[in-house]
Structures are given as structure tokens and as C-alpha cells.
N, C-alpha and C positions, 0 to 999 in steps of 0.2 A: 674533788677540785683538781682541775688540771693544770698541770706547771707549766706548760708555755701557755695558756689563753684563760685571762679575767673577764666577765663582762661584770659592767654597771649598770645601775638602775634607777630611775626613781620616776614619777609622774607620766610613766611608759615610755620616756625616751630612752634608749638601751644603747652600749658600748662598748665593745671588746677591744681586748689591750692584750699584747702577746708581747712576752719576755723576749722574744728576737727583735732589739732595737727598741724595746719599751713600744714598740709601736702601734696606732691604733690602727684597726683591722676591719672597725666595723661601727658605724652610727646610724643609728635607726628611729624614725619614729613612731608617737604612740599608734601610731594608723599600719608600722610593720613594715613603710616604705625606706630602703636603703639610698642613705646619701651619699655614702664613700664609692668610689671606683674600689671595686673589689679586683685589681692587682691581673689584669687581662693582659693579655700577648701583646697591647700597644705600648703598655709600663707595667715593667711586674712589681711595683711598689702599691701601698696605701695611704699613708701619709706620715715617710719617716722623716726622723729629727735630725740635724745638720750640725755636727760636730767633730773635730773642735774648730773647723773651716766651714764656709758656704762659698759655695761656686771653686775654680778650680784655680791652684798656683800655678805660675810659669811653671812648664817642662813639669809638673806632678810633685816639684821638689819641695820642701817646706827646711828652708836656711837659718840657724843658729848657732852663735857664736862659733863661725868659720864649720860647721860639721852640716850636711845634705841628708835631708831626711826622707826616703818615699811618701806622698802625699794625694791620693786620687781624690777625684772631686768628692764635694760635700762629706769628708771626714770620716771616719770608723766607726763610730757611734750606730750606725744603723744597718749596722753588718753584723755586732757584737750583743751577746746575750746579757741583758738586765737579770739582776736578782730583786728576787720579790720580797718589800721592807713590810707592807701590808695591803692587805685585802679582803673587803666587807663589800654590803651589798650595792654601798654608792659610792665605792672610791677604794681607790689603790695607787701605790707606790713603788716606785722600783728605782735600783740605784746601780750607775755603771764606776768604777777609778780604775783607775791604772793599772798596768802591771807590767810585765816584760812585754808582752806582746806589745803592748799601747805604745812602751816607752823608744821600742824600735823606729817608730813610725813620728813620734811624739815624747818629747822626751823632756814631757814636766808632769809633774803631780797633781791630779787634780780628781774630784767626787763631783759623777752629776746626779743628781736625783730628779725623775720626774711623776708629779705627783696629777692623780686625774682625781674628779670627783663629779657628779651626777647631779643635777637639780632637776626642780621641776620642768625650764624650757631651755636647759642650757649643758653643754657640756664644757668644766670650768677644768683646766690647765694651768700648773706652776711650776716652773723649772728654775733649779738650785745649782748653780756650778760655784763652788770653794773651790777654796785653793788651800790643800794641808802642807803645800810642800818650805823650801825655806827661798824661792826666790819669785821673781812677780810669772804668774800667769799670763800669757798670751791667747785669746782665745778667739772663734767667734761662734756665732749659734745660730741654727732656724730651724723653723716650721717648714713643713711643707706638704701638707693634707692635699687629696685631690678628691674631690665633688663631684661627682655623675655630674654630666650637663649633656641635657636637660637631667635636672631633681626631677620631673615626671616625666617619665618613659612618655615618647610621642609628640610632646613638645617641640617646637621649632629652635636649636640653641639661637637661633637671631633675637629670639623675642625675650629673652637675658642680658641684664644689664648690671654693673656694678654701682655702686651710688656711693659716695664716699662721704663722712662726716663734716666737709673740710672742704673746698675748691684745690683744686690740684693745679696751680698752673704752670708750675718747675717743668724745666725738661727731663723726658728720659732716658736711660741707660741700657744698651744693646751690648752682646756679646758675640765676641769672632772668638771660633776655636775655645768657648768655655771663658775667656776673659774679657774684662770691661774695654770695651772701644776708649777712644783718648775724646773724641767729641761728642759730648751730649744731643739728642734729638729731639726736636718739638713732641710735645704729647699726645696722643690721640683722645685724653678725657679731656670731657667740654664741658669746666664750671666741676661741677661735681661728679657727672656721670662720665664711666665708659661703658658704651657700646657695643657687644659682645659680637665676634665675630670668627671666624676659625681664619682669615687672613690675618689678623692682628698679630699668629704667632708665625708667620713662614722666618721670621727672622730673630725662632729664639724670646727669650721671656722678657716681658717688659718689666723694667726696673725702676722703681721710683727711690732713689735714694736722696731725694729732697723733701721726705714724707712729709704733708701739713697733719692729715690724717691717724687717729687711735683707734677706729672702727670702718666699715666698709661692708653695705648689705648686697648680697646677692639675691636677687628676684626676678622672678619672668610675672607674663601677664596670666600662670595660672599654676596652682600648687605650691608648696610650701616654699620659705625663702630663709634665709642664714642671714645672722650679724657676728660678723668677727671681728672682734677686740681685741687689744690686744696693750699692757704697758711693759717698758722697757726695749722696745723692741723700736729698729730706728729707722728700718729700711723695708720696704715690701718686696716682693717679686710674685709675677704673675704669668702663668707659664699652662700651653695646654701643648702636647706633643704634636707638631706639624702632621696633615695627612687627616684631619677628622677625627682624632680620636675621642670618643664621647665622654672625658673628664676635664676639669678646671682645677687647676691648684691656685691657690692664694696663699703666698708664703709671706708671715713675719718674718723677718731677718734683724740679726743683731751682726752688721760684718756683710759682707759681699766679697766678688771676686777677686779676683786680682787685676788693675788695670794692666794693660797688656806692656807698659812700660816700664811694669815696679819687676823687680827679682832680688829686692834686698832683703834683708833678718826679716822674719815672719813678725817681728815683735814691733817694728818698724812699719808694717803691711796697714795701707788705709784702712780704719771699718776696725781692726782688731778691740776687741776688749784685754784690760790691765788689770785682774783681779791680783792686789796686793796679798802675798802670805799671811796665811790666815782667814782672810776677808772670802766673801761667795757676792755673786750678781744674782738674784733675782728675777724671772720674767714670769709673766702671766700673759694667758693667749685664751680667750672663751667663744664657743662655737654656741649660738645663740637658733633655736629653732622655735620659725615660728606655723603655723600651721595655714592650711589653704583656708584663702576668704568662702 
């Protein structure tokens, strides 16, 4: 068994998971086709976890009670090596807290643990941030998986569309320099669907932070298609790297950037989560495959 890479299993959908950042590295279906962007010279990521920030603070700094902390975007968590709590043939666990290093950077006490498991058509996700220490936690948290697009190699990405649970008609949210603009924009989803297109992202990731929406399928007119769910989680972001590059991220978020206005206490920062001492938040995120008609 090898200590940085787990895979999962069950009804032949399969799933590796490596102790660099808990993160997943690899989703496949029972037919052996890979869904994840496997981490290519356009983003050398796969779909890591957003902690204890998503998106980026004024100037990198994250500010508590009068002391400046280094802070680069989307948080340390997916830089930093998980230990493995357990691991069987359809699930495993792994758990990052604090330490000197963290508290450099971060300077509260906190346990994340995230926990994967394998079903028959689903890859099922729950993430545990406690708070052991003795004052309130400030946090935030995402996902941020990116999906080959096209899922079948050959595909047109045009012929990809999102469809949402929920009519979307909120505006949304754009980012200058990593942080939230001050003025909301009209939507590009019409009713429930968007429209999949590689100009949608020359300006940075669409942010829906007026989420109607707890699930959101992706589907083209041929090969398999994804429902991702997701509770607790309060905001999306949807992000492909300008220039063509052949993946889609759809991110749950719990928290978002920083408006380009805010540079006060992090604990104060819109979007933060306030896990009381003692207490943990809870999320759940399920990657749902379904197969070609």
C-alpha cells in the first residue's frame, strides 16, 4: 500500500486520493474513461481543497487582532500533506491541524478531516473542520475538482452545458487582480441552463454567490455526464483557465474572495465561517456519474 496514493472502488467507478493536500488525483469510470484533468502544463493542479481562504485577500495579508499574517490565495491546505486516519477498499480518510508552520501563516487551531467513499454511481465527499482551540474559528472552505471538457475525448466543448436544480437568475460575481469587483453583473444562465463556452471565462471565474441551486449536471450531447451536489456549501465558482484549456472546474465554496474594498480582521471578512470552540461545520460534496445513453 503506498503512503502518498489510495484508490477507491466499488461498482467499477475508481478514485485515487493522495496525501499531498488530501487531494483527488484521479476519477474513472467503469468503462476505464478518466474524468479529472490529470494536472497538465495549463494547471498543474486536480481538484484541490480551499483552505482556510478561497479566493485571494487584499495585498496576500490575512489581519488579526492588530498582527498581519502571509496569506496566498485559496489557503495552505492543498500544499500541505494529510495523514492517513483510514483506508479500505471504498473509502478513506485523512486529517490536516495545525502546527507551527500553519500557525505562522494562521494563527488559530483548527482539525480538518476529509473523508471520501465510493458507491455504486457516485463518488460521496465529507469534510469536518472543528475547532479544538479556546476562541472562535474564522474560516472558509472549497472544492475545486476540474473535469476534462470534453468528458469524451473529441467532443465539441460547445455542445456542454450546465443545467442547474434551480433557475439562477441573481447576478454575478467577477474578479480584478484575485478579488471580488464592487458591482455585480448580469448572468449568462438562461432559466436553468449555462451554455458552455471557452469565452465565458476570458474574465476569470463566474461566481454565483446568490446560489438558488444544491446540485448542477454537466452533460453534452454524447458520453457520460456528472451531478454535483453538494450541502452546506453556499456559493459556487466556475472557472476554466482562459486560452482553451481542455478542463472545467465547478467549485462548491463555503466563503469567497475578498471584495476589493474589505482589508479589515479576517474574522470580520464577508463569506467567513465562525466555528464556535469546540464546535466543527460539516460539508458534504457528491460527484454523481452517470453513463452514456
Amino acid at each position: 500500500m503506498s503512503d502518498d496514493l489510495h484508490t477507491i472502488s466499488a461498482g467499477g467507478i475508481a478514485a485515487t486520493i493522495k496525501a499531498g493536500g488530501a487531494e483527488l488525483c484521479s476519477l474513472k469510470t467503469p468503462e476505464g474513461l478518466e474524468l479529472l484533468w490529470q494536472a497538465g502544463p495549463a494547471w498543474p493542479r486536480h481538484a484541490p481543497w480551499l483552505f482556510p481562504i478561497v479566493g485571494r485577500l487584499k495585498d496576500d495579508r490575512l489581519h488579526h487582532r492588530g498582527r498581519s499574517y502571509p496569506m496566498t490565495q485559496h489557503g495552505f491546505a492543498r500544499d500541505l500533506r494529510f495523514i492517513w486516519l483510514e483506508r479500505s477498499a471504498d473509502a478513506c480518510m485523512l486529517r490536516l491541524t495545525d502546527d507551527e508552520t500553519t500557525r505562522d501563516r494562521y494563527p488559530f487551531a483548527f482539525s480538518l478531516t476529509l473523508t471520501y467513499r465510493i458507491t455504486a454511481d457516485a463518488l460521496e465527499m465529507q469534510v469536518d473542520i472543528a475547532n479544538p482551540g479556546a476562541e472562535e474559528l474564522p474560516a472558509s472552505f472549497g472544492a475545486h475538482p476540474a473535469f476534462n471538457w470534453p468528458l469524451l475525448p473529441g467532443e465539441p466543448k460547445e455542445s456542454y452545458r450546465l443545467i442547474f436544480a434551480e433557475p439562477e437568475p441573481a447576478p454575478i460575481r467577477r474578479l480584478t487582480g484575485g478579488l471580488l469587483r464592487v458591482r455585480p453583473e448580469p448572468s449568462p444562465i438562461e432559466g436553468r441552463v449555462l451554455s458552455l463556452n471557452e469565452g465565458l471565462f476570458e474574465e476569470d471565474a463566474i461566481i454565483l454567490d446568490q446560489l438558488a441551486s444544491r446540485s448542477v449536471r454537466l452533460i453534452g450531447t454524447k458520453g457520460p455526464s456528472l451531478e454535483l451536489s453538494w450541502a452546506n456549501f453556499r456559493q459556487l465558482g466556475i472557472w476554466s483557465k482562459p486560452g482553451g484549456a481542455p478542463f472545467l472546474c465547478i467549485e462548491p465554496w463555503r466563503g469567497f474572495a475578498s471584495p476589493m474594498e474589505f482589508d479589515g480582521d479576517f474574522a470580520r471578512k464577508p463569506g467567513v465561517m465562525h466555528i464556535a470552540p469546540g464546535a466543527a461545520e460539516t460539508l458534504h460534496f457528491r460527484v454523481g456519474i452517470a453513463p452514456s445513453d
